[in-house]
C-alpha positions as CSV (number, residue, x, y, z in Angstrom):
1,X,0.0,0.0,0.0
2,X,1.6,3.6,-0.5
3,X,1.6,5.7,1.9
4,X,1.9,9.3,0.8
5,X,5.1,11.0,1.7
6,X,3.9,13.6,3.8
7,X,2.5,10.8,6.5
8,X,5.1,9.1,5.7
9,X,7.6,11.5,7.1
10,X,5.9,11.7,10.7
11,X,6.6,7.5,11.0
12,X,9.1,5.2,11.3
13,X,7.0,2.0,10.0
14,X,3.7,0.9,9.2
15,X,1.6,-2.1,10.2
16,X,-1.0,-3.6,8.1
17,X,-3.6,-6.3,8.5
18,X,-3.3,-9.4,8.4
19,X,0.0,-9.3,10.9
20,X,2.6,-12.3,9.9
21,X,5.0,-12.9,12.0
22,X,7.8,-12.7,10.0
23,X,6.9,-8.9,8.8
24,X,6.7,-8.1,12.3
25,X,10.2,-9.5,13.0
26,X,11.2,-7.8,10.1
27,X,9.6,-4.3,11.2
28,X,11.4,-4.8,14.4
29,X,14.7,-5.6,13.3
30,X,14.4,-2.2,11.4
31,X,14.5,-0.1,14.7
32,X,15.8,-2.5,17.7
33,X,19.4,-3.6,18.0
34,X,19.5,-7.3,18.0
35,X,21.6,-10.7,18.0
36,X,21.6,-12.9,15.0
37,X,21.4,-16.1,16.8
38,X,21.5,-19.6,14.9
39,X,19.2,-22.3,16.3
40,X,22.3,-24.3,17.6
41,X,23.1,-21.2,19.7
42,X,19.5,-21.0,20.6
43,X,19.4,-24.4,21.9
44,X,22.8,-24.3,23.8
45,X,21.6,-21.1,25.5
46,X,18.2,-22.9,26.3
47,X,19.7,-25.4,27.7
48,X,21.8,-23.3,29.8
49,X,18.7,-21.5,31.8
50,X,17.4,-24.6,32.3
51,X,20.6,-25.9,33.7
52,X,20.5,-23.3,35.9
53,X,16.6,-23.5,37.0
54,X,17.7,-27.0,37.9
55,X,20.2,-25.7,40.2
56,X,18.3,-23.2,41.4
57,X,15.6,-25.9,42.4
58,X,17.5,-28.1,44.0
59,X,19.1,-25.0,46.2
60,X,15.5,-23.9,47.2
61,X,15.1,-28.0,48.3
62,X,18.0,-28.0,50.4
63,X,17.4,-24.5,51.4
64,X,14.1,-25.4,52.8
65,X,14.6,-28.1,54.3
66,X,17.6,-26.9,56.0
67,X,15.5,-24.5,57.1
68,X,12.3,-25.8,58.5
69,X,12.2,-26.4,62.0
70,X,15.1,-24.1,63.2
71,X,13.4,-23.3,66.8
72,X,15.0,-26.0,68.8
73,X,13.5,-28.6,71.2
74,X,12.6,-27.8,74.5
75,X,11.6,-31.0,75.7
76,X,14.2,-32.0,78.1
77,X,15.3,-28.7,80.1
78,X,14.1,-28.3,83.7
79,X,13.4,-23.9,83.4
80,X,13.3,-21.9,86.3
81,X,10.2,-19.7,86.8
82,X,11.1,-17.0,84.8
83,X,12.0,-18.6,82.0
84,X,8.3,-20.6,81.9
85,X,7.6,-16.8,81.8
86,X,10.2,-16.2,79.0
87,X,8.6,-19.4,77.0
88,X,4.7,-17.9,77.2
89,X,5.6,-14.4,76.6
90,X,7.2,-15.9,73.1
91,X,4.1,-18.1,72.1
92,X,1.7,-14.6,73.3
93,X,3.6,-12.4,71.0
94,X,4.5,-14.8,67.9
95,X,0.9,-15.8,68.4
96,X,-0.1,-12.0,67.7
97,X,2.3,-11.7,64.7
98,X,0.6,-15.1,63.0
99,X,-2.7,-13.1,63.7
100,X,-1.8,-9.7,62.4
101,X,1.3,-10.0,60.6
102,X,3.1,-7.0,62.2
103,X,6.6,-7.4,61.3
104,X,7.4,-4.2,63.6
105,X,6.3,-5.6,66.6
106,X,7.5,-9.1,65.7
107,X,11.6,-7.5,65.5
108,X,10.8,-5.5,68.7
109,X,9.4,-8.8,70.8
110,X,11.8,-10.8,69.3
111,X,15.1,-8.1,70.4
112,X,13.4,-8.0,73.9
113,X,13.2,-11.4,73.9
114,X,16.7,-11.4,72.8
115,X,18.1,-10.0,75.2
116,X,16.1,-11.9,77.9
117,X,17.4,-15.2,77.1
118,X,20.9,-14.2,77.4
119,X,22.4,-16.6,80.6
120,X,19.4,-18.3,80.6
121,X,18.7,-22.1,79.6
122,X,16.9,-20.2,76.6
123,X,19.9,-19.0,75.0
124,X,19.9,-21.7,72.6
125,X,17.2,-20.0,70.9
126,X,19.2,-17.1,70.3
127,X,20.4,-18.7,66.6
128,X,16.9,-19.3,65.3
129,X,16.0,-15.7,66.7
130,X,18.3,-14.3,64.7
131,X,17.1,-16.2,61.3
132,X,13.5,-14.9,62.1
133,X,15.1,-11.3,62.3
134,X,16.5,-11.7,58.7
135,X,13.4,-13.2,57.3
136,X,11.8,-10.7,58.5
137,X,14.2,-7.9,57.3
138,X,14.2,-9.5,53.4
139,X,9.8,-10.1,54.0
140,X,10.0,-13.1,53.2
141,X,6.5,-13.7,55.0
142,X,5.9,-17.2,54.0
143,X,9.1,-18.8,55.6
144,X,8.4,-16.6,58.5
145,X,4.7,-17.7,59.3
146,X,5.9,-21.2,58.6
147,X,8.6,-20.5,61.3
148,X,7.0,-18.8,63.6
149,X,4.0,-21.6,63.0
150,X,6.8,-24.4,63.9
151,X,8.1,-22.4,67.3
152,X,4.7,-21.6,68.8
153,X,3.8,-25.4,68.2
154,X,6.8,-26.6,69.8
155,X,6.3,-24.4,72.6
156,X,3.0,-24.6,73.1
157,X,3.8,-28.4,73.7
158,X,6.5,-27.5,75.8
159,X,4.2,-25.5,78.0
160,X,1.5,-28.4,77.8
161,X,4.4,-31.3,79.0
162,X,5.5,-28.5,81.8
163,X,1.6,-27.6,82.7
164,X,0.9,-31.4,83.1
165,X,4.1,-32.4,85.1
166,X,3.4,-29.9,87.8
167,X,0.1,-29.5,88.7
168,X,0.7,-27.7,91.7
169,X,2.6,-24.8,90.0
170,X,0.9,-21.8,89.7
171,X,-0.6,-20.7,86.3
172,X,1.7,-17.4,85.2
């Protein structure tokens, strides 16, 4: 079709219907920088990403399941009063975070509590605190629920087990 030259001169290109493919390409080629790229190079390069989605996966396995379950057992320490008080102040405030997903409160509990457990029988926690703090710095929500999830289940057992073994201790 021919396109008179003074509409011509405001446009780079024109498309007409029907589309094919191959005009298109041509069109683009026109006014994009590209690489020439043979089918064998296509393939190798192909091959390469998914090469690399492979690895990627198989990092994200390992990743994950290194990572479920950091928040340690509790089962088998005898805690003093005030850490029962420690261990039920955790489950009330990662409780509250599940509920409402407040990831500033969640870094200030988790700092006080922090600092609590230092010289306490709870300062093996201190590691798996510290993983929360950088899920929670990079948002990675979902790992953290499913974290927090796994710590408030363990110690909500934990508190159970203590709650049934001494049932003349007061309820804090």
């Amino acid at each position: 079709v021919a396109i008179p030259e003074d509409v011509s001169i405001n446009f780079q290109g024109v498309l007409q219907k029907p589309l094919s493919k191959k005009f298109l390409l041509n069109e683009f080629k026109k006014h994009l920088e590209f690489e020439n790229v043979s089918k064998e190079q296509d393939r190798e390069k192909i091959e390469k990403v998914e090469e690399s989605k492979e690895v990627l996966k198989e990092t994200d396995e390992k990743t994950s399941i290194n990572e479920k379950g950091l928040f340690p057992e509790i089962e088998d320490f005898d805690f003093n009063e005030e850490e029962v008080k420690l261990i039920k102040h955790l489950v009330i405030d990662l409780t509250y975070f599940l509920k409402y997903m407040d990831i500033n409160v969640l870094e200030e509990k988790l700092l006080s509590y922090k600092k609590s457990i230092e010289g306490t029988k709870l300062s093996h926690t201190k590691e798996w605190v510290e993983n929360v703090m950088v899920l929670s710095n990079q948002f990675e929500v979902d790992q953290l629920k499913r974290e927090i999830e796994d710590a408030v289940e363990k110690l909500e057992s934990y508190i159970l087990k203590e709650a049934k073994s001494s049932p003349n201790k007061k309820a804090s």
